[in-house]
C-alpha positions as CSV (number, residue, x, y, z in Angstrom):
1,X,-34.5,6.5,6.9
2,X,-32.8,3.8,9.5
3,X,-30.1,5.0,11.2
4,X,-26.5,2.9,11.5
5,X,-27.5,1.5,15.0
6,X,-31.2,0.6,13.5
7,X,-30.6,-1.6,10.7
8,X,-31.0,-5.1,10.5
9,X,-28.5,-7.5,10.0
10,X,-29.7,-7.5,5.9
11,X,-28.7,-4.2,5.7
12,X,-25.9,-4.2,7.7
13,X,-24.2,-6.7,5.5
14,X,-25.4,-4.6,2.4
15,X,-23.8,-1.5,3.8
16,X,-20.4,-3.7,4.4
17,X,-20.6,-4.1,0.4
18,X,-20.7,-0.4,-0.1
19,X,-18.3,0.9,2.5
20,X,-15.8,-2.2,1.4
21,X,-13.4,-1.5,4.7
22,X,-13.4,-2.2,8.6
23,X,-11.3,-1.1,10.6
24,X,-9.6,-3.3,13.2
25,X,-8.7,-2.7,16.6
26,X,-6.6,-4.7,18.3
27,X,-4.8,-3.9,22.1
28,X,-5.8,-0.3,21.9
29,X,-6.3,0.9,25.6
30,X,-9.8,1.9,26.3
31,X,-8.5,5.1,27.5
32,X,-7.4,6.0,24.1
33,X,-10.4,4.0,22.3
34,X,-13.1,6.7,22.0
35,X,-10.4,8.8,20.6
36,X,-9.2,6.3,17.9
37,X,-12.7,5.6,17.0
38,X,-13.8,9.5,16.4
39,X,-10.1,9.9,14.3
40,X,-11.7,6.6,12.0
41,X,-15.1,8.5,11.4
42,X,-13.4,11.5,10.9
43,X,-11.2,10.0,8.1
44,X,-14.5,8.1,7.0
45,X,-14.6,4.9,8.2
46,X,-17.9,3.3,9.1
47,X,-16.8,0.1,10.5
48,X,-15.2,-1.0,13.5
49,X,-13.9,-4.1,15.2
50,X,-12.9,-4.4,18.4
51,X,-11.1,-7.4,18.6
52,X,-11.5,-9.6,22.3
53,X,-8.3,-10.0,24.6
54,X,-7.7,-13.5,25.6
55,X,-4.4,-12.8,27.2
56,X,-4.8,-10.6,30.2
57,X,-6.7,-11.6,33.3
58,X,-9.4,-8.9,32.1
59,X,-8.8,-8.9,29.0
60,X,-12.3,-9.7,27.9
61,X,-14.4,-7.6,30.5
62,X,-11.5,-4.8,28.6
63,X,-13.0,-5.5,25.4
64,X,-16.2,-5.2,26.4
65,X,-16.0,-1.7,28.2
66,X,-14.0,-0.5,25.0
67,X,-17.2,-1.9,22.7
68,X,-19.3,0.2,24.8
69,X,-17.4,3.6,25.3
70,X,-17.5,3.4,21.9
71,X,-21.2,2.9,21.2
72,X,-22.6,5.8,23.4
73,X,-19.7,8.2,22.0
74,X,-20.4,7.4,18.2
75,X,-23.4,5.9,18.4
76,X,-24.9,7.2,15.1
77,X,-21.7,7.0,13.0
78,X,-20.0,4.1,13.2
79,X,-21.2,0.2,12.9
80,X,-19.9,-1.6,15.5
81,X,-18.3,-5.2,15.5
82,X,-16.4,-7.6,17.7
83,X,-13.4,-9.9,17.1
84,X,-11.7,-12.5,18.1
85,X,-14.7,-13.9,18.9
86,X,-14.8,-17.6,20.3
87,X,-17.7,-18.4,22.1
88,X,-21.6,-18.0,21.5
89,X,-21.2,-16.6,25.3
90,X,-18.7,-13.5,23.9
91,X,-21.6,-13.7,21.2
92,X,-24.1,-12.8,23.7
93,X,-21.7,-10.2,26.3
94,X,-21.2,-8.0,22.6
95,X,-24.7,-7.6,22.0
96,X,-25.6,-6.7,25.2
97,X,-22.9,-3.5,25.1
98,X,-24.0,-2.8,21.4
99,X,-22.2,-4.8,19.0
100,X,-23.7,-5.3,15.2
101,X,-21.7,-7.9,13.6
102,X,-19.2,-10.5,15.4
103,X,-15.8,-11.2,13.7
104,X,-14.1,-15.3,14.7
105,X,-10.9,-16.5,13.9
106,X,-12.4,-20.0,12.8
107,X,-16.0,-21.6,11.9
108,X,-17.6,-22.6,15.0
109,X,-20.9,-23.4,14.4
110,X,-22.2,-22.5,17.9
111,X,-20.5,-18.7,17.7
112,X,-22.5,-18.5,14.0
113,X,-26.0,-19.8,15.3
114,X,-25.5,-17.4,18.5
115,X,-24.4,-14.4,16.4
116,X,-27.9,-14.8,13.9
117,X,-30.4,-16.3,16.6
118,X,-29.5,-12.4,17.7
119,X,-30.1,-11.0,14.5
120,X,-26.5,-9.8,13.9
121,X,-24.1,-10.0,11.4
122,X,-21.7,-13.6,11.4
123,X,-18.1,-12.9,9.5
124,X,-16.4,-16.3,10.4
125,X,-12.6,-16.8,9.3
126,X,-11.8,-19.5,7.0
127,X,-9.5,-20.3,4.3
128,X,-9.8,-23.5,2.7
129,X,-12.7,-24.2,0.1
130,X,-14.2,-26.4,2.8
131,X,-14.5,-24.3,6.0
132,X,-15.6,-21.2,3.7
133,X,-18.5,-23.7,2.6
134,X,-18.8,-24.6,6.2
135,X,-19.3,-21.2,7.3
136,X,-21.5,-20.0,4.2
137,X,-24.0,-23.6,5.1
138,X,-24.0,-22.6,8.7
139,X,-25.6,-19.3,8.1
140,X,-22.7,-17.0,7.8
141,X,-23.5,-13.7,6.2
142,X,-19.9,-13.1,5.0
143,X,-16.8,-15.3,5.5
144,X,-13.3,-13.8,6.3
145,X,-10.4,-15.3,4.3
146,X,-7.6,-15.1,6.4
147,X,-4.7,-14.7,6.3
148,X,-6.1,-13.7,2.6
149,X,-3.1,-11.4,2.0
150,X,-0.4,-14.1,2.5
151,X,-1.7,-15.3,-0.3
152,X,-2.7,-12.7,-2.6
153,X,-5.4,-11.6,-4.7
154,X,-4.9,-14.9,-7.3
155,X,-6.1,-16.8,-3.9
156,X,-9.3,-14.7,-3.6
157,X,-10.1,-15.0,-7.5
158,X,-9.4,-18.8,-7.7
159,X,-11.9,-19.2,-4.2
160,X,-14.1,-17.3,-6.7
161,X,-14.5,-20.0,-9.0
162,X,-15.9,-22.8,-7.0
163,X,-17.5,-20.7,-4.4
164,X,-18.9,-17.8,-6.4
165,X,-21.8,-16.6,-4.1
166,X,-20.2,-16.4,-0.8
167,X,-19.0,-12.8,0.1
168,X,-15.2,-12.6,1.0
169,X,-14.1,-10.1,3.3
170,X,-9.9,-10.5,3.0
171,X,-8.0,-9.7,6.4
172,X,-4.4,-9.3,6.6
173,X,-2.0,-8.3,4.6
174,X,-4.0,-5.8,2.8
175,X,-2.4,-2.3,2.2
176,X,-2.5,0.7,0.2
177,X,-0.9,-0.8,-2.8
178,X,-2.5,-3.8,-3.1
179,X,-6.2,-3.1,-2.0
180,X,-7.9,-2.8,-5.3
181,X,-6.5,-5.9,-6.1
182,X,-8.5,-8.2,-3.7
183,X,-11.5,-6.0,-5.1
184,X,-10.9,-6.8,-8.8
185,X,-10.1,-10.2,-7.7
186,X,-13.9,-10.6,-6.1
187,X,-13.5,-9.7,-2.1
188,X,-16.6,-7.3,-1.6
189,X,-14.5,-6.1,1.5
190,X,-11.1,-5.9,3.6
191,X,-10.5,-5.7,6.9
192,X,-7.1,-3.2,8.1
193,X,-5.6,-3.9,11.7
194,X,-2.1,-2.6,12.0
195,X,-2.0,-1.2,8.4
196,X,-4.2,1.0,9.8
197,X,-4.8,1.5,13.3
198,X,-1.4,0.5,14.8
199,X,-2.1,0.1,18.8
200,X,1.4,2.0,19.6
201,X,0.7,5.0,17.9
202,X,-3.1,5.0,19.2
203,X,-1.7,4.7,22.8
204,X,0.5,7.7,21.9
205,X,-2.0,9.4,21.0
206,X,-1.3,9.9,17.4
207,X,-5.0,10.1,16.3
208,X,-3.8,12.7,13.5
209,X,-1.8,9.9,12.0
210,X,-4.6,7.6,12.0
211,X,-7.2,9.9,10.8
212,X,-5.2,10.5,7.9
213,X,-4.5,7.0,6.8
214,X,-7.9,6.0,7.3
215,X,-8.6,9.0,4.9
216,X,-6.5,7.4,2.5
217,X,-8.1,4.3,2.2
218,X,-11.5,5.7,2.3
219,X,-10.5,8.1,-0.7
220,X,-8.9,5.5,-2.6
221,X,-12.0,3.3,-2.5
222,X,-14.1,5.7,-3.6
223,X,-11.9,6.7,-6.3
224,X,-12.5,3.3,-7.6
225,X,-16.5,2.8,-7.2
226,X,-17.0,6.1,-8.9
């Protein structure tokens, strides 16, 4: 049996429609990063994101050294993705510290071709009927709507319509409450930043906290596939 860090990008994506969540981290300090990661997989997460930093002077070399601290921690237990990606050269600097799927904020075709000429899984952002067909035709595996909470579950069901086929993974805006919502409206997945891992109380060091939320979700996913 494959492990996490030996699948291919097929399976990958497949396991993305079973677990249904991936967690986000954004601005977490990589001195608390190994930490917040092990509270995730305790609470049963399987998928992280570690989104780049394009505002400090280091901020991407940051990223980077996070992605890998990571990997040789939980290298067996958690799938791991980056974000906020923007260039096929970001593409190439995640793979190289261990990355399995890269997360952009927009369709750029060169970040998509980059991400699969590596075998690894593409989850372009999009909104609009035409850039989630853009990504889909340029070899996405998944697309992200975003902001897909902002505009609710009716949103993903009516992108459902036209563009039934193309997996929709719904970032922002997606909570406890309204989570099995975006599933019954067709999103195979959801992406939780601050709803779940909120940097301030990572960089406290609040790992409890975040353990048990990401519990919660897990638990209430389950709940509904069983």
């Amino acid at each position: 049996m494959s492990t996490i860090t030996s699948k291919s990008d097929a399976e990958i994506a497949d396991l993305i429609r079973v677990e249904k969540l991936f967690a986000i981290l954004r601005g977490v300090k990589r001195d608390q990063i190994v930490e917040t990661a092990r509270a995730l997989s305790r609470g049963g997460v399987k998928f992280l994101e570690v989104t780049f930093n394009h505002d400090a002077p280091h901020g991407i070399e940051e990223t980077l050294e996070c992605l890998k601290r990571i990997r040789v921690a939980l290298s067996e237990k958690i799938c791991l993705g980056a974000g906020t990606v923007l260039t096929a050269e970001q593409v190439r600097f995640a793979a190289d510290v261990g990355a399995q799927f890269i997360v952009s904020p927009n369709v750029d075709q060169n970040v998509i071709r980059a991400t699969k000429d590596l075998a690894m899984v593409s989850l372009p952002g999009a909104l609009t009927p035409t850039e989630i067909l853009q990504a889909h035709n340029a070899g996405a595996d998944m697309v992200k709507l975003f902001p897909g909470g902002s505009f609710g579950p009716d949103y993903v069901k009516a992108m459902g319509g036209p563009l039934k086929g193309i997996p929709l993974i719904v970032v922002g805006g997606v909570d406890l409450d309204n989570i099995l919502q975006f599933f019954a409206a067709g999103a195979v997945g959801v992406g939780l930043g601050s709803n779940l891992v909120n940097s301030r109380e990572a960089n406290a060091g609040n790992f409890a906290g975040i353990e048990e939320k990401a519990r919660a979700f897990v638990e209430k996913i389950q709940a509904s596939t069983t």
